[in-house]
N, CA, C and O of each residue as an XYZ file, in Angstrom:
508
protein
N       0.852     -1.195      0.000
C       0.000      0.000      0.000
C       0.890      1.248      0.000
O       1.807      1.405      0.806
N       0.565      2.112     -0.941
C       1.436      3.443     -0.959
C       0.508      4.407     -0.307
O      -0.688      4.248     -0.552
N       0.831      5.307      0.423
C      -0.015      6.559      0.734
C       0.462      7.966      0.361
O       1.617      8.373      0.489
N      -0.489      8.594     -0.076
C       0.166     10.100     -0.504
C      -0.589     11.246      0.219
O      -1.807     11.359      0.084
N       0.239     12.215      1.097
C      -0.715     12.836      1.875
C      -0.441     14.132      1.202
O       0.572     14.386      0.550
N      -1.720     15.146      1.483
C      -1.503     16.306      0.534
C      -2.788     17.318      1.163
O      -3.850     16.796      1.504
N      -2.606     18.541      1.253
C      -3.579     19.415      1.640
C      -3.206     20.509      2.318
O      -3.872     21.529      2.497
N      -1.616     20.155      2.863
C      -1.309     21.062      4.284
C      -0.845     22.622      3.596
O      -0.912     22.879      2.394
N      -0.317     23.664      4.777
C      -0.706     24.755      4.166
C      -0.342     25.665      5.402
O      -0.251     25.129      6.506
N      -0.196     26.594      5.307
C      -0.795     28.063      6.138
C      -2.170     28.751      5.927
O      -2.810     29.214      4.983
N      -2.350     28.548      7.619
C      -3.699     28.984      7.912
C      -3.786     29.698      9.209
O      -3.040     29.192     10.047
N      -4.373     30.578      9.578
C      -4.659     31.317     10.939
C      -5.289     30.503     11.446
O      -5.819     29.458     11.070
N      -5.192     31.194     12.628
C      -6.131     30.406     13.912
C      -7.512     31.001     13.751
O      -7.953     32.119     13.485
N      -8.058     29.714     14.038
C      -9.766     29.815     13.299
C      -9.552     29.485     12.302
O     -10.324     28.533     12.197
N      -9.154     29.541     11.605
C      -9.564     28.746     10.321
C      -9.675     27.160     10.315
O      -9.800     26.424     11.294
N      -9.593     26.794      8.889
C      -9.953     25.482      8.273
C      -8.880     25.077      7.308
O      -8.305     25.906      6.603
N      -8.641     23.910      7.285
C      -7.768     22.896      6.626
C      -8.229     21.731      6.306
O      -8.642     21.081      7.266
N      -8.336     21.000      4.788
C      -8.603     19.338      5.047
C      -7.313     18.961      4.094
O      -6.819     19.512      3.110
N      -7.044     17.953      4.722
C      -6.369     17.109      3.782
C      -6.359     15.410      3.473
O      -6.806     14.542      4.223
N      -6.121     15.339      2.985
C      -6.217     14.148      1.686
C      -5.441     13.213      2.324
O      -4.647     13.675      3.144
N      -5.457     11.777      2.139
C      -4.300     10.600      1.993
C      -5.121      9.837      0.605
O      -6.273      9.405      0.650
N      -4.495      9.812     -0.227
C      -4.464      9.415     -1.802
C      -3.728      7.229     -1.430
O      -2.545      6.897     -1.511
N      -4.650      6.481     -1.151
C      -4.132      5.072     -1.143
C      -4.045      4.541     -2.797
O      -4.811      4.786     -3.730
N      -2.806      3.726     -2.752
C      -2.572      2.976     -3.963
C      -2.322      1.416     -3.884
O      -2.362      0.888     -2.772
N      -2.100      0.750     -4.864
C      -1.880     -0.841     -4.038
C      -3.015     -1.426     -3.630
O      -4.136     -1.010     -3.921
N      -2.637     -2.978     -2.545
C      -3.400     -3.046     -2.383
C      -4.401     -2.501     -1.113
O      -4.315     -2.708      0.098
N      -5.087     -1.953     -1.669
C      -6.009     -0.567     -0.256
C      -6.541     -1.726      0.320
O      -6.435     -1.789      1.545
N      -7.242     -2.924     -0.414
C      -8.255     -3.717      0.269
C      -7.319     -4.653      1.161
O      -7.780     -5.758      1.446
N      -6.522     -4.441      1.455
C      -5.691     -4.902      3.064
C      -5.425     -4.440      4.171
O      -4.848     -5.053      5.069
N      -5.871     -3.172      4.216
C      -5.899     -2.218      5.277
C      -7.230     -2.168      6.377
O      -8.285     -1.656      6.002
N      -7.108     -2.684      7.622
C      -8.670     -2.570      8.115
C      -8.780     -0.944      8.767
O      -9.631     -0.557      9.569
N      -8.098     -0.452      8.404
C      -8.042      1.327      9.193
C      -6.903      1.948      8.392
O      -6.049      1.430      7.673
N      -7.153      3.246      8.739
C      -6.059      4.527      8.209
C      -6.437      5.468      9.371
O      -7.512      5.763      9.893
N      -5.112      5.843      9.591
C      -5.042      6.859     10.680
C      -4.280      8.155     10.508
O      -3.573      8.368      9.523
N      -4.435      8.948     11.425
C      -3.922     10.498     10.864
C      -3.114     10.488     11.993
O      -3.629     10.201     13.074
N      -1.636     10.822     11.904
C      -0.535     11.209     12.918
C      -0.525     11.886     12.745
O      -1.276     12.229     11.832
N       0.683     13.326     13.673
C       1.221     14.526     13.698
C       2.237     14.585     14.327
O       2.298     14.015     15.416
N       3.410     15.351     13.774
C       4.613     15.326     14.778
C       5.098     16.806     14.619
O       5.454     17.213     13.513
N       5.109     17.505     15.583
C       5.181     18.737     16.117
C       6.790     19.480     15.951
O       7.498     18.883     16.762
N       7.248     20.059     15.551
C       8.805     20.435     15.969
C       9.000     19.990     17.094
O       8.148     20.263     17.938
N      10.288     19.078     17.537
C      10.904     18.759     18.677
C       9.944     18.077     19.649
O      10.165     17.911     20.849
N       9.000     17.754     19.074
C       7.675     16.604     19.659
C       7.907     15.476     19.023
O       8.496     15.364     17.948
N       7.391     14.522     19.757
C       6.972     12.952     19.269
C       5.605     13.179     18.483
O       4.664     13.973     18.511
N       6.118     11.729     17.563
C       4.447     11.637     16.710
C       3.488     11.349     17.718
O       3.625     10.708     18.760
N       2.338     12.016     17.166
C       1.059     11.819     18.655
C      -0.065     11.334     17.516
O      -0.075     11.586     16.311
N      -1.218     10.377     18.491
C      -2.012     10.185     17.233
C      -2.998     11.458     17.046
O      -3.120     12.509     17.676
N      -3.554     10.996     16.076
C      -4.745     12.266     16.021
C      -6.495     11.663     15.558
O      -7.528     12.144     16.024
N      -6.446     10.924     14.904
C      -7.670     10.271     14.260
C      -7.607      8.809     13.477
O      -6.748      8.403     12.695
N      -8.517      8.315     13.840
C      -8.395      6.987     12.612
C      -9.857      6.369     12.011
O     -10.693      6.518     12.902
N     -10.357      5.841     11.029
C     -11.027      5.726     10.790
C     -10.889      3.882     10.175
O      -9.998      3.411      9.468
N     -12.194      3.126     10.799
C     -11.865      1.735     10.695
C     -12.652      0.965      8.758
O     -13.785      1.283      8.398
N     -12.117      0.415      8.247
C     -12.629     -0.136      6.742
C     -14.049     -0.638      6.941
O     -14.329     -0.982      8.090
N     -14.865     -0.723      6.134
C     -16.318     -1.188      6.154
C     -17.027     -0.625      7.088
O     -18.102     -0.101      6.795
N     -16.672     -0.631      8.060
C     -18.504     -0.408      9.366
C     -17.474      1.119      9.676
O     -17.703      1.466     10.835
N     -16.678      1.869      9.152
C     -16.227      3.447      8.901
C     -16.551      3.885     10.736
O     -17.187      4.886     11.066
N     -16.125      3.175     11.434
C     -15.890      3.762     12.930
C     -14.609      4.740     13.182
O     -13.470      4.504     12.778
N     -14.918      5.604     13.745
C     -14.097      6.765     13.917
C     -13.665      6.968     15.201
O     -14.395      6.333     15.962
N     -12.950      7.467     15.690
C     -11.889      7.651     17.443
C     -10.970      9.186     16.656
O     -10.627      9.531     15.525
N     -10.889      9.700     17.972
C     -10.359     10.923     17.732
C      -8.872     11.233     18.872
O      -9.097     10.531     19.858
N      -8.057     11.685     18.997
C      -7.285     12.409     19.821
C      -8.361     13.280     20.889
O      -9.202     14.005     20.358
N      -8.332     13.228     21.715
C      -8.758     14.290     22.832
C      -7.849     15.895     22.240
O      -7.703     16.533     23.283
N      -7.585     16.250     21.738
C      -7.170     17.620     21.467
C      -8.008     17.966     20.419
O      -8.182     19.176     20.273
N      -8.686     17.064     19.496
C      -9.144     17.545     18.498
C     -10.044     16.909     18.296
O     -10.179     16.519     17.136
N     -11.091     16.500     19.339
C     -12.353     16.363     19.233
C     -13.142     17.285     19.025
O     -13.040     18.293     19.724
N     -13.985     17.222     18.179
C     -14.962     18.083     18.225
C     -14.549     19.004     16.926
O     -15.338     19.434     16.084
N     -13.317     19.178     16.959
C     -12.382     19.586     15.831
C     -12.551     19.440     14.314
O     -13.211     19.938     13.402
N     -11.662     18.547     14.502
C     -11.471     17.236     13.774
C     -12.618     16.612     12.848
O     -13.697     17.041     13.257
N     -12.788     15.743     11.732
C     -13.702     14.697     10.879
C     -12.360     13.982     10.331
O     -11.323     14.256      9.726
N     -13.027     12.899     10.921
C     -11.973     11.665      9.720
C     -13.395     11.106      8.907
O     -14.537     10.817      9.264
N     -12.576     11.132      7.494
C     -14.139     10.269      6.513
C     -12.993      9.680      5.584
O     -11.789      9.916      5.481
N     -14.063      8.627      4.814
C     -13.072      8.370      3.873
C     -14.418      8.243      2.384
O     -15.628      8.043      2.489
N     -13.654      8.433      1.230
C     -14.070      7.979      0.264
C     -13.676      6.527     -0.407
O     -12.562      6.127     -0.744
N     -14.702      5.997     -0.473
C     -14.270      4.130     -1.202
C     -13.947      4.089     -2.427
O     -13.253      3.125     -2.750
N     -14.250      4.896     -3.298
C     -14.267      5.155     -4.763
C     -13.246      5.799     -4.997
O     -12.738      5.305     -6.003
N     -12.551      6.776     -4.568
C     -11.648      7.223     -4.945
C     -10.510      6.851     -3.604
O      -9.881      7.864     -3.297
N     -10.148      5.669     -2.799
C      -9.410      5.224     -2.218
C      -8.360      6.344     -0.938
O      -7.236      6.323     -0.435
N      -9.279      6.984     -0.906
C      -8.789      8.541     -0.178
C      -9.432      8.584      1.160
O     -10.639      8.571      1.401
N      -8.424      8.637      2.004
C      -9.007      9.285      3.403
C      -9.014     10.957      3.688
O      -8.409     11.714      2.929
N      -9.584     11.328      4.579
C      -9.514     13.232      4.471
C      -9.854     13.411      5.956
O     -10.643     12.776      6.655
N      -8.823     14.733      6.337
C      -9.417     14.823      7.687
C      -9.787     16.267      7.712
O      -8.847     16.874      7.201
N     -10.710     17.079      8.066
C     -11.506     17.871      7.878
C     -10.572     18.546      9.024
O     -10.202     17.903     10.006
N     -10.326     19.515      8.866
C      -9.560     20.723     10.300
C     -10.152     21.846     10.414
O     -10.032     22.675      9.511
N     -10.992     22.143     11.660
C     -11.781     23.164     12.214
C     -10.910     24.103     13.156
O     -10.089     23.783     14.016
N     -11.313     25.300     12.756
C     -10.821     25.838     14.528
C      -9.236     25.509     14.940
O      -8.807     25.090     16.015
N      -8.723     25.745     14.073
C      -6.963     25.380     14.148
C      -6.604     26.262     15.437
O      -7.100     27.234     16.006
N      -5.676     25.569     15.579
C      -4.578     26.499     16.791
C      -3.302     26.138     16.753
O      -2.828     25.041     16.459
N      -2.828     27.019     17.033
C      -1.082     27.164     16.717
C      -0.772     26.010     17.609
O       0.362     26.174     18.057
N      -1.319     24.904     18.052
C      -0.716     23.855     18.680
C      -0.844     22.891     17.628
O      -0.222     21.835     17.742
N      -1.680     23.133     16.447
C      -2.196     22.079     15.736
C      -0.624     22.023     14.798
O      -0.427     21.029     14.099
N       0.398     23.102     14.845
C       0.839     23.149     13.871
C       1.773     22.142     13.794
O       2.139     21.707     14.886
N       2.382     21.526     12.568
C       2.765     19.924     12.751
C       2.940     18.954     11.355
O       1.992     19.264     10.634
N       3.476     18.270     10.913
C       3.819     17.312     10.002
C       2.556     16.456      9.961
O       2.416     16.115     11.136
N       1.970     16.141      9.544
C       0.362     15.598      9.604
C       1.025     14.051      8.420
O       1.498     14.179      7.291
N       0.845     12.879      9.112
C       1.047     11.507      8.405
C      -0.311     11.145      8.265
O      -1.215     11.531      9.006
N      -0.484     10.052      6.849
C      -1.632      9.192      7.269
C      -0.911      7.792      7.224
O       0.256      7.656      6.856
N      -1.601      6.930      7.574
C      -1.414      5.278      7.618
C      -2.405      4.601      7.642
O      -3.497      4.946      8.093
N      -2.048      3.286      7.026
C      -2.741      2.061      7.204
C      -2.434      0.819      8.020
O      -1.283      0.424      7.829
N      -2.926      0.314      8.614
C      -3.026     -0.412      8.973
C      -3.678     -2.029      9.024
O      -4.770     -2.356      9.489
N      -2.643     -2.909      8.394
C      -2.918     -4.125      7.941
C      -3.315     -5.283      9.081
O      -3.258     -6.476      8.782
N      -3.704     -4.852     10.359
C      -4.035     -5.946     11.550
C      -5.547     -5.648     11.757
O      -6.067     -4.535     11.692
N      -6.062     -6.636     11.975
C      -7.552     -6.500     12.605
C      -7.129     -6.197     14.222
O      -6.187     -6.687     14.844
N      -8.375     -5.005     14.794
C      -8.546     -4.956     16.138
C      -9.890     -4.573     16.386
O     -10.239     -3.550     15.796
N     -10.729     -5.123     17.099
C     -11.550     -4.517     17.754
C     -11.884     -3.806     18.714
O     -13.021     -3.333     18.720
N     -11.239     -3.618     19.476
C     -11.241     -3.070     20.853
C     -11.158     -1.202     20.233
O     -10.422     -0.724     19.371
N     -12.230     -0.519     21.091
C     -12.274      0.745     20.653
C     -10.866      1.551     21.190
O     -10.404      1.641     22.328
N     -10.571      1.883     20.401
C      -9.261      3.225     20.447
C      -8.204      2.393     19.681
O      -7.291      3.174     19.413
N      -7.976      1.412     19.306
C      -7.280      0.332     19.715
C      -6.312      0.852     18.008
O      -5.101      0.644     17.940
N      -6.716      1.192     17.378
C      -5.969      2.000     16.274
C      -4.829      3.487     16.567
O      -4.156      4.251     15.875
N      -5.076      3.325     17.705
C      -4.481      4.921     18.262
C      -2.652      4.514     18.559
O      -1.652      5.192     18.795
N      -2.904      3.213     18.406
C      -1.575      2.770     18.865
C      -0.497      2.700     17.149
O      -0.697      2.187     16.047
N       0.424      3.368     17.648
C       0.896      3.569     16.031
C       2.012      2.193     15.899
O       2.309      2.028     14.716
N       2.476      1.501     16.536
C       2.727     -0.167     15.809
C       1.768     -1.010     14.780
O       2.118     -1.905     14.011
N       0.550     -0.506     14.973
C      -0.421     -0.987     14.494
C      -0.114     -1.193     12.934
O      -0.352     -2.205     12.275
N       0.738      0.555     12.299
C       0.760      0.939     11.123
C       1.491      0.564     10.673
O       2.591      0.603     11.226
N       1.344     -0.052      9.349
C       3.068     -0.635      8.697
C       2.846      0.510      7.428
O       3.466      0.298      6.386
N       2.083      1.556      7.506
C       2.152      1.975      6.107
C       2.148      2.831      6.209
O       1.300      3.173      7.033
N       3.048      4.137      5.526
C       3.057      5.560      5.804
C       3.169      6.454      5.190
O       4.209      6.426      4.533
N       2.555      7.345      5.048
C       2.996      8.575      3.671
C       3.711      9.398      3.719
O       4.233      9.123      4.800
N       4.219     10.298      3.375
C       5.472     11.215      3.144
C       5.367     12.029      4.198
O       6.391     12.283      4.833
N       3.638     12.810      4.737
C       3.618     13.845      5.511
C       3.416     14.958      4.677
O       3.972     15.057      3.583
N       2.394     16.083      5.291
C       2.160     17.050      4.646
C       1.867     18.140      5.966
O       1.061     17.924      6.872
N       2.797     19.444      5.817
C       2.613     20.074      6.631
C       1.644     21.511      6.911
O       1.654     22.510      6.192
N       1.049     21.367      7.809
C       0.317     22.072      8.388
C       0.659     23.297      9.561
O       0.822     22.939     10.728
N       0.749     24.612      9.230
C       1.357     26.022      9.776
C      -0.088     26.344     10.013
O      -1.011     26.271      9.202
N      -0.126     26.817     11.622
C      -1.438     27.538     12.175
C      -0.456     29.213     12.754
O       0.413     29.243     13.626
N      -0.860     30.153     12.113
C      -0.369     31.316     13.040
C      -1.451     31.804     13.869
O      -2.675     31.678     13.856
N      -0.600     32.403     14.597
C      -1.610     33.047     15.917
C      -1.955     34.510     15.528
O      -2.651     35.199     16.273
């Protein structure tokens, strides 16, 4: 599975951002895709993931409420919708897939999960 992430940008606070993960390969091995972020001089933290078929969603506590993870089936693309930015949001934004079944809720938040990763697309919030 290849992933291509794309959308990021400069934006003020308050504003809006979505961006894209573009899947190639085989997509139909992935039971989830998830959205990371890694901050200057921060660790990657998760942020969202969204699970294949029954499309269950889990969020980061920073960006609940925030935040939309959706995906499109037809065009093999995940997107995460960015509300209400804040200069904390600002950050290297990954997506991934993830080739393991889990059920247990959150249980995608754990980034071993992911064997698949995209380049990163960055996201600038000014204050």
């Amino acid at each position: 599975v290849q992933l291509q992430a794309s959308g990021g940008g400069l934006v003020q606070a308050g504003g809006s951002l979505s961006l894209s993960c573009a899947a190639s390969g085989r997509t139909g091995s992935s039971y989830a895709e998830g959205w990371y972020r890694q901050a200057p001089g921060k660790e990657r933290e998760f942020v969202a993931y969204i699970t294949r078929s029954s499309d269950v969603t889990y969020y980061a506590d920073s960006v609940k409420g925030r935040f939309t993870i959706s995906r499109d089936y037809a065009k093999n693309t995940v997107f995460l919708r960015m509300n209400s930015l804040k200069p904390e949001d600002t950050a290297v934004y990954y997506c991934a897939a993830a080739p393991l079944y889990c059920a247990t809720v959150g249980c995608y938040s754990q980034d071993f999960l992911y064997d698949y990763w995209g380049q990163g697309t960055e996201v600038t919030v000014s204050s």
